[in-house]
N, C-alpha and C positions, 0 to 999 in steps of 0.2 A: 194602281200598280200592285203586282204581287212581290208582296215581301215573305219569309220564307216560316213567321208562325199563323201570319194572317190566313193564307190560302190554306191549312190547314185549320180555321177556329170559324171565319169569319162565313157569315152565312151565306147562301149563293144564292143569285136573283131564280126569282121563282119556286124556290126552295124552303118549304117550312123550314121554322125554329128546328123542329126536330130530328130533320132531316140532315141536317148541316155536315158535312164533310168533314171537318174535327171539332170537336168541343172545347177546345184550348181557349176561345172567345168566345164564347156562346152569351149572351146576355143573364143566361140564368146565374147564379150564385150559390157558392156551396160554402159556409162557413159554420162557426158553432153556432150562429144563431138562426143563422136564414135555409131554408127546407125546399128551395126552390129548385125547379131544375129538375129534368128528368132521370127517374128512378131506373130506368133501364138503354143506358145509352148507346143507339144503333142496335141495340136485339131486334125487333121485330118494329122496323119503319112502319106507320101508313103510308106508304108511299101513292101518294098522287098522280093521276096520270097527268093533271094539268101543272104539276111539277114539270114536267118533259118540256123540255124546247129542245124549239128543232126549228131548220132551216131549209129550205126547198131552194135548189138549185136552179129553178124558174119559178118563181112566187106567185106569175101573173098566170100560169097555167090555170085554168077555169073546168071545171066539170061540171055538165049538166045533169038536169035532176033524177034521171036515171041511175047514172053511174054513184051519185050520192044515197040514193035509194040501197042498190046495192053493195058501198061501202056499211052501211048501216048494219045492213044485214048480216052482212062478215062479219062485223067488229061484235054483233052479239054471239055469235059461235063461237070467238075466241074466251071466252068466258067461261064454255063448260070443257072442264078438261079431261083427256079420252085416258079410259083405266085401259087397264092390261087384262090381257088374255082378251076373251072374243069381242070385244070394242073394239080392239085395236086394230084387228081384221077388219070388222065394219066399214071402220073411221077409212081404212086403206081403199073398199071399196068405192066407200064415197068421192075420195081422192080420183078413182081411178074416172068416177063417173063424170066427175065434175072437169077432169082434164081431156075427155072426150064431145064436149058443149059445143066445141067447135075447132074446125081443120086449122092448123098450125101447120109452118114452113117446116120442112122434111129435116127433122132433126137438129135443129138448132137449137143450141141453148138458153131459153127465154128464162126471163126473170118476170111477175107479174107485174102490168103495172099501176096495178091498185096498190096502196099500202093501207095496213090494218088502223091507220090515223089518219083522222080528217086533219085536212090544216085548218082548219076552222076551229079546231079544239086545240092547235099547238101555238106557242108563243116563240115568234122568231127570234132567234139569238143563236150565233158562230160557234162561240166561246162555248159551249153547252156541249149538246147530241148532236150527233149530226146522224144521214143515214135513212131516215123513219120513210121518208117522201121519195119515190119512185115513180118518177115523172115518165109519159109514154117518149118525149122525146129523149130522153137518158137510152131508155131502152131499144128503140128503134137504129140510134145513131153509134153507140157503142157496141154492142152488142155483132156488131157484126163485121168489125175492123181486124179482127183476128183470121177473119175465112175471105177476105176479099181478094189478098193474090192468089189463095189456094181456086178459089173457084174461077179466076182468070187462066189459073195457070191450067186447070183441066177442061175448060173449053175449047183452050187452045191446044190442048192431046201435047202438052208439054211438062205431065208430070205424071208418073207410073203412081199405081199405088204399092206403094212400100212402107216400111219402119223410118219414119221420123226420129232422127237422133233417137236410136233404136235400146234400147234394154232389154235383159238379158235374164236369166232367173238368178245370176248369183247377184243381182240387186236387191235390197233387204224390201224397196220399193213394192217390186212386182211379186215377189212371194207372202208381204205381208197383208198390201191392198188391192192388188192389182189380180191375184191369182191364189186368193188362199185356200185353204180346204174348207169344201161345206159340212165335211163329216165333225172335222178336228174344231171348228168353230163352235157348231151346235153341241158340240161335248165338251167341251169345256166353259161354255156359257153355261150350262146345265147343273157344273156340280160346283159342290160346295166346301170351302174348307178342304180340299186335295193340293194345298199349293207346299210345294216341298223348299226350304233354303240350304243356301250355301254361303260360306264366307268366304272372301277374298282381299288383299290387301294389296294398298297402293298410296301414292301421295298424297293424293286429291280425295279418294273415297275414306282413307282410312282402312280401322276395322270393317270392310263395306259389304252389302250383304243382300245376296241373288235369289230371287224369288222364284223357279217358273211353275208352270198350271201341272193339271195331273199327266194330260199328253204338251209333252216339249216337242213336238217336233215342228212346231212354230215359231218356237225360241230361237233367237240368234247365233249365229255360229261363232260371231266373232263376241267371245265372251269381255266382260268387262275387266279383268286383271288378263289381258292380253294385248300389246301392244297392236296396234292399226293404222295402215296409213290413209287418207283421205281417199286414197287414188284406188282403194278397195271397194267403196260405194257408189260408183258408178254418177257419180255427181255430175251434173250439166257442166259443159263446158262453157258456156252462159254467164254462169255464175262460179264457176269454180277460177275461172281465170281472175276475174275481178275483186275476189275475196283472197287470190296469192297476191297481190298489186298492196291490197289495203291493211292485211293483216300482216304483212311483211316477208322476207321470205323463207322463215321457217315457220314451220306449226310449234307453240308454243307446249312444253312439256305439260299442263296444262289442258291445252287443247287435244295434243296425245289420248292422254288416259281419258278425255272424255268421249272424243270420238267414236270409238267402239257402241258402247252402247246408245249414245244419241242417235248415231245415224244406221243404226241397224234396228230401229223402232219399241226400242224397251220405254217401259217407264222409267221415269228418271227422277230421284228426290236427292238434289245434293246441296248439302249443308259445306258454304264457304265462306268463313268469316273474315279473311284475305279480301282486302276492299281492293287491291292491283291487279287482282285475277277476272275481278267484273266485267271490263270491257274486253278480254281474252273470249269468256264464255258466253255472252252475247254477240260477238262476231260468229263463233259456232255454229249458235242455233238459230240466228237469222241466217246463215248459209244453208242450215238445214232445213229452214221452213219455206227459202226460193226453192231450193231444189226439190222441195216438196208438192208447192205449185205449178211450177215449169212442169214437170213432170204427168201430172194431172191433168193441165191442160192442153199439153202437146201428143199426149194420149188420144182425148177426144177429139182434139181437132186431124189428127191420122185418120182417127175411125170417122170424122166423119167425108173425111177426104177420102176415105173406100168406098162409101155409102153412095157418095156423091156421082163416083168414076161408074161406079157399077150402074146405076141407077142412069146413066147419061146415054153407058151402052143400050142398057134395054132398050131405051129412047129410040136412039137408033135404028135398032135392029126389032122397033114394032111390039117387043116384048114385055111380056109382066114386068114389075119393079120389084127389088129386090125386095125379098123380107126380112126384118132386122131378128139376128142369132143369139144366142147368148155371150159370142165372143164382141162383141160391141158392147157390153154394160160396164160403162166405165164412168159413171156419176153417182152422186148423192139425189138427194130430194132438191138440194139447195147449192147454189154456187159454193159460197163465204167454206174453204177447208182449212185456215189455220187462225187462231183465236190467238192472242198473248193481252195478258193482262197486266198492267203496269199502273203503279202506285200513287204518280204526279206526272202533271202534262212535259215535267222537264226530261222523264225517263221516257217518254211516249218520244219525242222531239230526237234525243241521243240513239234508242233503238230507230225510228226511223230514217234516219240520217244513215244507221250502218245498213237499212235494206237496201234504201235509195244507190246508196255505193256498190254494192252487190252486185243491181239489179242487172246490170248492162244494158239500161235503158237510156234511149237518147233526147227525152222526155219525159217532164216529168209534172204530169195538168195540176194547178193549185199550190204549187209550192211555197211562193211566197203568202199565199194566204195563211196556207201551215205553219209559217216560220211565225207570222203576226201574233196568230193564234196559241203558238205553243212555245214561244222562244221572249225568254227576258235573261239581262246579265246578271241579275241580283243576286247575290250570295251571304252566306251569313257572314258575322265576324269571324276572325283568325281566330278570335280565342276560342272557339267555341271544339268543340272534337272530330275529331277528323271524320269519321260516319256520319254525322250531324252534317259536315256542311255539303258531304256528297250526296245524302240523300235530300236535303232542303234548300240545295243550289238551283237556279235560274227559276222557273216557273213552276210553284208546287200545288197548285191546283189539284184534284183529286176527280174532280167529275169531267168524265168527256169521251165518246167513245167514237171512232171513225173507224170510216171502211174504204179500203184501198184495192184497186183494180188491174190488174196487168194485162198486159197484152204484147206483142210481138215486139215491138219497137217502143212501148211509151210504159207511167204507170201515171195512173190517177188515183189522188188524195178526194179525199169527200165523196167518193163512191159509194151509190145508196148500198147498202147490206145486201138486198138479194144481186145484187148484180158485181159485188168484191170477193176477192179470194184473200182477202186476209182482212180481221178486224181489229183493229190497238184498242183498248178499253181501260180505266178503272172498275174495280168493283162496283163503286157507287153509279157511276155511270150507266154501266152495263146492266146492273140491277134496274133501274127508274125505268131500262126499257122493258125488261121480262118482266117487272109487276108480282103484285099478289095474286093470288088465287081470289076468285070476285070481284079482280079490279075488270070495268069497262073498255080499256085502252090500255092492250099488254101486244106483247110480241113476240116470240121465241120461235120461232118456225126457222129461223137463220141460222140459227143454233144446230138445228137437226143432221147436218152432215159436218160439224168439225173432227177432223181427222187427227190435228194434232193442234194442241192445248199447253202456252207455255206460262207460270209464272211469275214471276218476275219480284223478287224482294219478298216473298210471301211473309218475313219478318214485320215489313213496314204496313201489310195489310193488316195483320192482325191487331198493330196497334189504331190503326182505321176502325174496322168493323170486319173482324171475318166473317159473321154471319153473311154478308153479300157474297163472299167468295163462296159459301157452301151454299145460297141459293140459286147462282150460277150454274157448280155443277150437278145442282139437281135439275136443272134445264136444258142439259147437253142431249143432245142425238136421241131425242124423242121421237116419236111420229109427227112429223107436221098435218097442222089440222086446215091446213088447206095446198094446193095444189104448187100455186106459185109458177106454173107455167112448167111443171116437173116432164119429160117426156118416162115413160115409167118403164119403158121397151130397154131407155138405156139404164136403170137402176142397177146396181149391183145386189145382188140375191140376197148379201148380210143386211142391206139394209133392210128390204121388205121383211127380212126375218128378226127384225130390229135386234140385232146385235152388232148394232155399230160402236156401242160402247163398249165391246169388249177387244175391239182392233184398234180405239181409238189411241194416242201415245200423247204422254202427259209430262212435262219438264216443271222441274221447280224449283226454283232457284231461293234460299235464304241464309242469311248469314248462322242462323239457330234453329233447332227445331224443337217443336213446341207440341204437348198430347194434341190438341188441335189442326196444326200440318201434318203431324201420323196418323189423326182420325181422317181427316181427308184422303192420304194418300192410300188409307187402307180401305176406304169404305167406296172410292170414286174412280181410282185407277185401280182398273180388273183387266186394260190389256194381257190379251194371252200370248201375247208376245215375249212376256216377263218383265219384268219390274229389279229396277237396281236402287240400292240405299245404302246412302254417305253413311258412317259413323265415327265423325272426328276422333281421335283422340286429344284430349283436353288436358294442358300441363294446368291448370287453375290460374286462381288470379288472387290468392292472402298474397303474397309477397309484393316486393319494393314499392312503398306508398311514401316513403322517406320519412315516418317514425314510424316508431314499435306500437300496433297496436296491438291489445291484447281483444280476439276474436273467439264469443264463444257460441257455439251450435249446441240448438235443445231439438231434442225428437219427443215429439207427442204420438201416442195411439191412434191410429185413425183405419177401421179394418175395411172401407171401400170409399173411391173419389166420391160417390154422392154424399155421404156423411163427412167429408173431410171437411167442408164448411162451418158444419158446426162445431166439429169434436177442436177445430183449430179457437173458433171464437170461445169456446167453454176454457178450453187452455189457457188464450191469454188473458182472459177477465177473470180467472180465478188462483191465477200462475203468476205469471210475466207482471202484467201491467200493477196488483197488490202489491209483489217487491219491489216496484220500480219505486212505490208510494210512502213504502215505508222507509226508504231508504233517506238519508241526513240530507241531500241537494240530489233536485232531479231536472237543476236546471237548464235549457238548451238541449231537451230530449225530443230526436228527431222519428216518428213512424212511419216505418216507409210501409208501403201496402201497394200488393200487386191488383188487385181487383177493384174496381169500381164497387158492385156492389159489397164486398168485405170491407170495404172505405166508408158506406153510408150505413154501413148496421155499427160497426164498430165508432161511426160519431154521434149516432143517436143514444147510442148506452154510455156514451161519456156528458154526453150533453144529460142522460135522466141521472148519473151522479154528480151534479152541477159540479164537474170540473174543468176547471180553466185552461183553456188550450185554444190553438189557431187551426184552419183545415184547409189545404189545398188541394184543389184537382183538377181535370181537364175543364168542369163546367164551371170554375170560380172566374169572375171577371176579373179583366186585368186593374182595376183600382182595390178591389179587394185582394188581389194576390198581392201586389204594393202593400198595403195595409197590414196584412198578415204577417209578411217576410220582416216589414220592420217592428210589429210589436214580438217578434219573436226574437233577433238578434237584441233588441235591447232588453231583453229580459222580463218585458212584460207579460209574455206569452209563455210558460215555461215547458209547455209539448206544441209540439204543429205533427201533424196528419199530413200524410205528402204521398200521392199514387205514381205508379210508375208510369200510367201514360202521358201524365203531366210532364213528367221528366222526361219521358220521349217527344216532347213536342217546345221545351223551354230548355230543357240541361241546365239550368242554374246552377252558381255553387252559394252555395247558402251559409250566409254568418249567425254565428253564436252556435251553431252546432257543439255540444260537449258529450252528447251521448246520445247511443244509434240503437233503437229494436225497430229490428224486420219482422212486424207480422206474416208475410211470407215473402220469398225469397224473387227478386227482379227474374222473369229472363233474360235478359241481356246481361251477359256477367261486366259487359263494361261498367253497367249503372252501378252494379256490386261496387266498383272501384269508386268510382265517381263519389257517390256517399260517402266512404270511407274517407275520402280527401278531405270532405269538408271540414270531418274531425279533426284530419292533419291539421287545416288551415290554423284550426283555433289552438292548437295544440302550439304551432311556429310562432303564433302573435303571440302567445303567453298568455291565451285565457284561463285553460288549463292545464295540467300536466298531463303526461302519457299515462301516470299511474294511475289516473282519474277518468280514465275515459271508461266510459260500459256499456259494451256492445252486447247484444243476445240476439240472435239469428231464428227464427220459431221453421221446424222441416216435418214432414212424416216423411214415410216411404214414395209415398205419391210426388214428390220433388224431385226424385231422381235425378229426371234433366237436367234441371235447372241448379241443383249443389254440386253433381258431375264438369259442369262447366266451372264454379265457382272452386271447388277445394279441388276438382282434380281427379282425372280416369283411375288412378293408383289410389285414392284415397274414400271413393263416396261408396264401394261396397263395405268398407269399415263400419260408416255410420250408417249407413240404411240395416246394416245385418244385427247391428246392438237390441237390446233390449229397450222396452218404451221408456223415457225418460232420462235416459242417458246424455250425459252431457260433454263437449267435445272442446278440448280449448287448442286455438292454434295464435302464435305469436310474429 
């Protein structure tokens, strides 16, 4: 059963030690005496292919020794990876040659059905991946429930060819994907550094702030500080009815301000620390990502209901068959065009639940298998804090990725990847299938036509592993390095000119933002659509803790991020932590540290000045983190070492606490408060007095963020703009 620090710590079958989805229980041990335990946690997995399980939807499907021959073959190509510039062209040709092997049904949208892993090398288990296995019968029998009253219906000379629930150009749809400029694309994918902003002000953004490329005339009309109503983007009636039903019936102020830019194809980074606003803006943008779909595919299946009718006359009337135009290129390389990434399988199960509602589907294949699979009641204590128990309620698992299928009347869960129009994933999950560079058994070809990219808590990821989430979008809308059953007549031009990253639209959801979700959002969303960015304004968080405590902020020198590691460790080993030592009682002093690695340099140089202290962190076992927590409140430990991902995955409040240095400063400003209590705590029991508590906060300039949220928008250009060494006391 998953309880809510387990599924974050505890290892997962199949899954190395190292690999593990949170380190919170990891077997290794991190204390002042023991050295075990991985030096670099979640940076740079081995990730194993025979890590991956995976599940086939007919297990007893058999392939003879040809087709394994050939599997063989493929899986070694996927191995070398195609550079840019004249490769890339190559790699295209080859595509084009290899999707000419043999005659294919007249425009249909196939999916291959080899998959780049043998099931002979995968280990079956639900609970995991699913996806990898793309069985002929999948393909043969799905695949083609979408055209079957269309192609009745044109037999029977009982349907004109016209606009299917038709679209119009003042849809942000058909001018951003559907019909853009090949001029305006190819120029603006081109240059570099021409992106001009603007600030705009509102509820939800903030100080929020408008990005677009050198040529805007791509950019949306309907700006983002300008009210919008739904009924302006040209939403399917599909899904727009059944999202007024379930989201009530008004649009939520809220949902207002975000409307605009979501559904007119901007990037989107917005920072919401409002945990009541969550289920508002994932109703949103799963409305935005059916209608995304719907769209897409009732596209093709028009066009190919032209293709069809035309094609039926020649018949007919003895004639040639039609030739396919460039007004009929309306696909990717690959089905799968909306990705969302989400954190634990309980937020996978919640988002799914509102597309299912959306869908207007009267079917829905696999459901209860899903609920099995991604649905528990378990929740943390009351006590624990309210973000704690909404993000580590019901099933918090971390690894699992599924692909989901729509079609006219149904949807299907467990849809292998080439043959889904949307994929739910964790990072980790998601990561185990695209691999390293050199791994034998990797995958991303799926990846190559997502159109839009949501997501989801990017907070809770980073305290995961961001590094998966930036391995991911370095995998997005590549060249596929094989064909996959691609008809390439109907590609769209951006993609053979591989600038489908640059149309692609990116949403991202977290309650903080972090140099890391700005290096992403600046280095991986290049929609030249434009790009919108939240800028809370932050009242702080020193105030009402219920005593007085006295809070003081030290600025050290540090002239660029790469050097700030060290010039911060020279600081407190020759600053901070000497006065702590010299000082009459320094007992019950708690360091909190934001970095794992700032955690393991800074316990090795207290450990080679044989001083006595306790150390926690995500990879301490839970008998030693007992052991530690109690020789510290009885005073037999007078420092313990405490990281913030620790605290993001336990929240304790910790006894004997009398005195607090931050070697650097939490993101989450709640944790700020959090710590601070513990000193209240001891301060109310009468351990000791207010006057005796001693706090020191260590910032340079490079914390911005993160003391912006703590002291406050009106207060951190004070301290960042002082002179080095300055010290800052607040009460």
């Amino acid at each position: 059963m998953n309880r809510y620090p387990r599924s974050q710590g505890s290892a997962s079958r199949g899954v190395s030690k190292h690999h593990q989805r949170s380190p919170v229980s990891s077997n290794s041990k991190s204390n002042s005496h023991d050295r075990s335990g991985p030096s670099k946690p979640n940076r740079t997995p081995n990730l194993s292919r025979h890590a991956v399980i995976q599940e086939s939807e007919n297990s007893e499907v058999e392939e003879d020794e040809e087709e394994e021959e050939e599997e063989e073959t493929s899986s070694k190509q996927i191995g070398k990876p195609i550079e840019e510039g004249t490769e890339a062209y190559n790699a295209l040709l080859v595509l084009l040659n290899s999707d000419h092997q043999k005659k294919k049904p007249l425009n249909r949208v196939k999916s291959s059905s080899k998959s780049n892993f043998s099931d002979a090398n995968l280990t079956t288990n639900s609970d995991i991946i699913e996806g990898l296995v793309h069985t002929k019968e999948e393909e043969e029998d799905e695949d083609e429930e979408d055209e079957e009253d269309l192609d009745k219906m044109i037999k029977n000379n009982t349907v004109a060819v016209k606009e299917v629930d038709d679209t119009d150009i003042v849809d942000p749809f058909h001018w951003h994907f559907e019909n853009p400029s090949t001029s305006v694309v190819s120029k603006n994918a081109t240059s570099t550094a021409k992106w001009t902003s603007s600030r705009f002000t509102n509820e939800l953004f903030g100080n929020g702030i408008l990005s677009t490329p050198e040529d805007g005339s791509m950019v949306a009309k309907f700006l983002p500080n300008q009210k919008a109503t739904l009924n302006q983007f040209k939403i399917k009636n599909r899904v727009f009815e059944p999202f007024q039903k379930f989201n009530g019936d008004r649009v939520t102020s809220t949902q207002d301000q975000l409307a605009a830019p979501l559904m007119s194809g901007l990037d989107v980074l917005l920072t919401n620390p409002d945990l009541t606003k969550q289920k508002e803006i994932r109703n949103l943008y799963c409305l935005h990502a059916l209608d995304h779909i719907y769209k897409t595919r009732d596209k093709i299946l028009k066009n190919n209901t032209k293709i069809s009718a035309a094609n039926l006359q020649a018949n007919n009337n003895n004639a040639k068959l039609v030739e396919i135009g460039d007004e009929v290129r309306d696909q990717g390389f690959t089905r799968p065009k909306v990705l969302i990434l989400l954190p634990t399988k309980n937020a996978c199960y919640e988002v799914m639940n509102t597309i299912i509602s959306l869908s207007g589907t009267d079917q829905q294949e696999n459901k209860s298998r899903f609920k099995t699979a991604f649905f528990t009641d378990a929740s943390p204590p009351e006590t624990k804090p309210e973000d704690f128990r909404e993000l580590f309620k019901g099933n918090t698992d971390d690894m699992f990725c599924l692909g989901v299928k729509f079609t006219r009347k149904s949807l299907k869960l467990y849809s292998s990847f080439y043959s889904s129009d949307l994929i739910l994933a964790s990072p980790l999950g998601l990561r185990l299938i695209v691999g390293n560079e050199g791994d034998k058994k990797r995958d991303f070809d799926f990846l190559s036509s997502i159109e839009l990219t949501v997501v989801d808590q990017a907070h809770a990821m980073q305290m995961q592993s961001w590094e998966n989430v930036e391995h991911i979008f370095k995998h997005l809308n590549l060249m596929p390095k094989e064909s996959h059953g691609c008809d390439f007549s109907r590609v769209r031009p951006w993609y053979l000119e591989e600038n489908a990253r640059f149309l692609r639209q990116t949403i991202i959801t977290t309650e903080f933002v972090s140099p890391e979700i700005n290096s992403l959002f600046g280095k991986y969303c290049t929609n030249i659509g434009g790009k919108v960015k939240a800028k809370p304004i932050y009242p702080g968080v020193l105030t009402n803790f219920g005593v007085k405590i006295h809070q003081t902020f030290t600025r050290f020198s540090s002239p660029s991020p790469r050097e700030d590691p060290d010039k911060r460790f020279k600081y407190f080993t020759t600053v901070v932590l000497p006065s702590l030592l010299r000082s009459d009682s320094y007992d019950g002093t708690l360091i909190f540290i934001s970095s794992y690695m700032d955690f393991v340099r800074l316990r090795n140089y207290m450990d080679e000045q044989a001083m006595s202290f306790a150390a926690v962190c995500e990879y301490t076992s839970t008998p030693d983190v007992s052991r530690a927590r109690t020789l510290f409140a009885n005073g037999k430990k007078k420092i313990m070492l405490y990281t913030e991902r620790f605290h993001h995955f336990r929240r304790y409040e910790l006894r004997g606490v009398k005195n607090i240095l931050m070697y650097s400063l939490p993101e989450n400003p709640l944790f700020y408060r959090e710590i601070l209590k513990c000193a209240g705590i001891s301060v109310l029991k009468e351990s000791v007095h207010a006057d005796m508590v001693r706090t020191k906060f260590v910032f340079s300039k490079w914390d911005a963020l993160k003391l912006e949220r703590i002291v406050g928008a009106d207060k951190v250009a004070q301290l960042i703009c002082q002179g080095d060494g300055e010290v800052f006391d607040f009460f």
